[in-house]
C-alpha positions as CSV (number, residue, x, y, z in Angstrom):
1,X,68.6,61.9,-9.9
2,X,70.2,58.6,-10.9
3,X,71.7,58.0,-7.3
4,X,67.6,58.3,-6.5
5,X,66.4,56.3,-9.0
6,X,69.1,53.4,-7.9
7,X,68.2,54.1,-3.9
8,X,64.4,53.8,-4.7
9,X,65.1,50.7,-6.0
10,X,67.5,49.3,-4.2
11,X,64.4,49.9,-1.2
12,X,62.5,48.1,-3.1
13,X,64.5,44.8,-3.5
14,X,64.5,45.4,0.5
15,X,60.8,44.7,0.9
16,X,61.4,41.1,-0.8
17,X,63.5,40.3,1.8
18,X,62.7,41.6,4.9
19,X,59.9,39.1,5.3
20,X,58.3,35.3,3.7
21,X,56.8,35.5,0.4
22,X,54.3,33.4,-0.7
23,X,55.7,30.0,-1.7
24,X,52.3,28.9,-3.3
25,X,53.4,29.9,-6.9
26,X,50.5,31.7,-8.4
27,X,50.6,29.6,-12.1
28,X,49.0,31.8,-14.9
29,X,46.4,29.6,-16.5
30,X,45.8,27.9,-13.8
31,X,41.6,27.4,-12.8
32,X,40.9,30.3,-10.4
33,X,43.8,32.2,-11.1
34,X,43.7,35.6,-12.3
35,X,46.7,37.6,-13.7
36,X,46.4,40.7,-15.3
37,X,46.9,40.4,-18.9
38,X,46.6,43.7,-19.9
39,X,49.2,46.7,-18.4
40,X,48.2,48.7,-15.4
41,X,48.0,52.2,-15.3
42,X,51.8,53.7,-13.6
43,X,51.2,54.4,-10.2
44,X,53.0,57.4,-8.3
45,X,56.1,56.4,-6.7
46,X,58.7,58.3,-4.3
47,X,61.6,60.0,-6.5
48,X,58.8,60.8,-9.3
49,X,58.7,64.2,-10.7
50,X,55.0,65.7,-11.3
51,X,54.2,68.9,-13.3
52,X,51.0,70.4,-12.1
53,X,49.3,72.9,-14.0
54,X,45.7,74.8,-13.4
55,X,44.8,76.4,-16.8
56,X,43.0,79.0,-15.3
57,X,45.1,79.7,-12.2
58,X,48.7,79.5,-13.7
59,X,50.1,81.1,-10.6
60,X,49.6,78.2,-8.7
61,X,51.4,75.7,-11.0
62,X,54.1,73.9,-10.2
63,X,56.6,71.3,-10.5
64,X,57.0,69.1,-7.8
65,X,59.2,66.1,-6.4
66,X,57.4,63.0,-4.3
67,X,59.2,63.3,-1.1
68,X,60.3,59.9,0.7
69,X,56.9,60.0,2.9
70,X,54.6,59.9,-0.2
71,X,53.3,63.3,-0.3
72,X,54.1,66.6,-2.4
73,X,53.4,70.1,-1.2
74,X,51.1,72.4,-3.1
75,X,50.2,75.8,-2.7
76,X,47.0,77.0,-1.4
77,X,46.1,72.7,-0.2
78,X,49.9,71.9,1.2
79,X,50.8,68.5,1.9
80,X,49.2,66.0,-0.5
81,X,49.7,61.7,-0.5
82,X,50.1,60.9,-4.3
83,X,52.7,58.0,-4.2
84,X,50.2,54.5,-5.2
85,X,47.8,57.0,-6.9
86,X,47.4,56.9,-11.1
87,X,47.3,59.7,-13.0
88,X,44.0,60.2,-12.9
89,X,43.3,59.4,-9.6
90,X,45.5,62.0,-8.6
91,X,43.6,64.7,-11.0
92,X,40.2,64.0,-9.3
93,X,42.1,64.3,-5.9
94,X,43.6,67.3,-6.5
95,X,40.2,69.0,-8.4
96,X,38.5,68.1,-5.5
97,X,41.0,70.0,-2.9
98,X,41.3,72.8,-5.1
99,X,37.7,73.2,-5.6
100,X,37.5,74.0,-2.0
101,X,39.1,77.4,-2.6
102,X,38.7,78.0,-6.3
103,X,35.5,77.6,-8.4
104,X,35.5,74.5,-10.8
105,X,39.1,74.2,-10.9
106,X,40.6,72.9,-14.2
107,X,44.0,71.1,-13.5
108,X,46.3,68.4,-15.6
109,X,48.5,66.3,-13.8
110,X,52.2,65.1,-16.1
111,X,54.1,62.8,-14.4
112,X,57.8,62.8,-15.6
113,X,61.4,60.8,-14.2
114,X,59.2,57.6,-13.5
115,X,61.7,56.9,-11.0
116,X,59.8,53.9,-9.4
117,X,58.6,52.6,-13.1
118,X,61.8,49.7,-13.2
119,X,62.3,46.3,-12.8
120,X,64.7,43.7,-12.0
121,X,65.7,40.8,-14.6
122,X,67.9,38.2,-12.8
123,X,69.0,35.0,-13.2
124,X,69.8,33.0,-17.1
125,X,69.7,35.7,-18.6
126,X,72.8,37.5,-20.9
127,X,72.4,40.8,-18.8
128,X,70.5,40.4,-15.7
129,X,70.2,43.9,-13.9
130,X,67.3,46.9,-13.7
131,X,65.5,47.9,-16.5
132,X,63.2,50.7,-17.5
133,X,59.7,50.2,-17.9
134,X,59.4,53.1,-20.8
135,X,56.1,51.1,-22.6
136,X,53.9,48.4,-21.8
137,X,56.1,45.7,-21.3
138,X,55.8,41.6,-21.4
139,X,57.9,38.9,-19.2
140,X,59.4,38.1,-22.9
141,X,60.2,41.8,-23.4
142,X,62.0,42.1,-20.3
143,X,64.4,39.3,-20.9
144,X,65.4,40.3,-24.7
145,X,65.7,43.5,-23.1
146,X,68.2,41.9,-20.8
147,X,70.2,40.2,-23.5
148,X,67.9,36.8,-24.0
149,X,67.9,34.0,-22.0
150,X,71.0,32.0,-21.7
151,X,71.5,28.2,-23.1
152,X,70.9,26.7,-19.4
153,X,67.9,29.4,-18.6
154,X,64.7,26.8,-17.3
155,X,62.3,28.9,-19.8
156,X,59.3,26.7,-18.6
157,X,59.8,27.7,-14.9
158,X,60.0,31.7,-14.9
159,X,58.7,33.0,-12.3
160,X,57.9,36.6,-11.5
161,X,58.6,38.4,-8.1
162,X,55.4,40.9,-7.4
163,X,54.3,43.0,-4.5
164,X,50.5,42.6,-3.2
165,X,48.6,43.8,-0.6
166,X,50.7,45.2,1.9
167,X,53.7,44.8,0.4
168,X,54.1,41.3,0.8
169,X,55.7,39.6,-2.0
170,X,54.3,36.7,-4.0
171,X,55.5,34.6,-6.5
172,X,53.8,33.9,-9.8
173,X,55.1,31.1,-12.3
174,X,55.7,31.2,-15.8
175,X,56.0,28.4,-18.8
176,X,57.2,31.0,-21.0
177,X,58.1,28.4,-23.5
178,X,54.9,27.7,-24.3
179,X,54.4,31.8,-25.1
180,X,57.6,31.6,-27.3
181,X,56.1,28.4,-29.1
182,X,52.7,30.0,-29.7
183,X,50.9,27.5,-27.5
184,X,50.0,29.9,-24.6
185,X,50.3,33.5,-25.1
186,X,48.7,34.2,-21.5
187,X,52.2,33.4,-20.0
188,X,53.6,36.4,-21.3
189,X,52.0,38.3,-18.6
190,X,52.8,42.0,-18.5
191,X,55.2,43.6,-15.5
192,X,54.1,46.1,-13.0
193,X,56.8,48.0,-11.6
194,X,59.6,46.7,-9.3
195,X,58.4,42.8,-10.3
196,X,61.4,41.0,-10.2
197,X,61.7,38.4,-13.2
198,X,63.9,35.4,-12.0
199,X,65.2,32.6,-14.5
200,X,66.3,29.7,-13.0
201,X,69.3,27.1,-14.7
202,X,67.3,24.1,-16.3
203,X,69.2,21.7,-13.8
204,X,67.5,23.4,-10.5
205,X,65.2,20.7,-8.8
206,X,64.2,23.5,-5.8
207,X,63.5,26.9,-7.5
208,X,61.9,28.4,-4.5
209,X,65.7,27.5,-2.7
210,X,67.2,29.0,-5.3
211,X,65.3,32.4,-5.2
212,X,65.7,32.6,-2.0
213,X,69.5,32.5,-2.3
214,X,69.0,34.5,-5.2
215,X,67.3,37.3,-3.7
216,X,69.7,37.7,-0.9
217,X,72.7,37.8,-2.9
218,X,71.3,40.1,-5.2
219,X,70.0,42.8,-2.3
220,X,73.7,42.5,-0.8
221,X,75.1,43.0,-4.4
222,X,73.1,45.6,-5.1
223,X,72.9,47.6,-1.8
224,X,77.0,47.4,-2.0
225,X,77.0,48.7,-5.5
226,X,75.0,51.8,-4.2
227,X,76.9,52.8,-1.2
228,X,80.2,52.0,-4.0
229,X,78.0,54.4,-6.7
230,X,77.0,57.3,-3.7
231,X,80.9,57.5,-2.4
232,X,82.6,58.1,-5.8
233,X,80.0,60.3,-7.5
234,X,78.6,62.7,-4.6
């Protein structure tokens, strides 16, 4: 399970660079900028574990793994998409495709091993690396999580990694010093999973350079560290 949970995101690190990302820094506070400020509801992602369970048809639970395509495969409707879908949306799915067979089906839907619920925390930081999204969790939780910043981190330039429509990476910039002053809290946005969080040294003139270099040496890193991690522990 832990040589999935580094290979799904390790795939994920991919996405950022395989193509451009927006270099129009979304800037939280900005006019006609919206960030969510609240968490988002998990989404389903490949690796997950999901426990089915009909209360009235208990032969027909199960516990099931999202394959690499997205799907899972039920008895009695088969092959299901869940990966992107919350919770609930995958509840009302599933009561509708059962209720084709049984009458008002009554089903609960856990999701366990949140294998695509992590993070990345690069950069000036004391312990850049992944990190587990167990809780709702801010840009400032992230980086005590990863050992505070360090005494050269540029804590008025953070800027978060995030995946949009179509997977297509854009950036959004943080003053997170004003958030640690108490003069802006709405720059301690919360983190969706696989949002990278990248601190930049203070003396950096061209941050987008830098994350670009950054990213690319973290992807190589990381996708070495893997094949490393696979050889010596299959």
């Amino acid at each position: 399970m832990k040589k999935i949970a580094l290979l799904v995101f390790v795939v994920s690190l991919g996405l950022y660079g395989c193509g451009p990302y927006s270099k129009s820094a979304v800037k939280v506070g900005a006019p006609g900028t919206v960030v969510p400020r609240v968490p988002q509801a998990y989404r389903i992602a490949i690796g997950d574990k999901i426990i089915v369970k009909l209360f009235y048809n208990p032969d027909l639970n199960q516990d099931v793994t999202v394959q690499p395509d997205g799907t899972v495969s039920l008895l009695l409707v088969h092959q299901v998409k869940v990966a992107g879908l919350t919770n609930e949306e995958l509840r009302k799915l599933l009561t509708k495709d059962y209720g084709k067979y049984l009458q008002q089906p009554e089903l609960s839907v856990v999701v366990t091993d949140n294998l695509g619920n992590r993070i990345f925390v690069g950069g000036e930081v004391a312990k850049p690396g992944v990190q587990l999204l167990t809780s709702p969790t801010t840009v400032l939780d992230a980086v005590n999580m990863a050992g505070g910043f360090t005494p050269i981190a540029r804590e008025n330039e953070v800027i978060i990694l995030r995946l949009g429509a179509n997977n297509k990476p854009f950036e959004i910039s943080l003053d997170i010093k004003k958030a640690m002053k108490g003069e802006d809290f709405s720059q301690n946005v919360y983190l969706q999973p696989y949002d990278m969080v990248l601190v930049p040294k203070s003396d950096i003139g061209k941050v987008d350079q830098w994350i670009d270099q950054y990213i690319g040496h973290t992807i190589g890193t990381l996708g070495g560290a893997f094949s490393m991690y696979y050889l010596f522990t299959r």
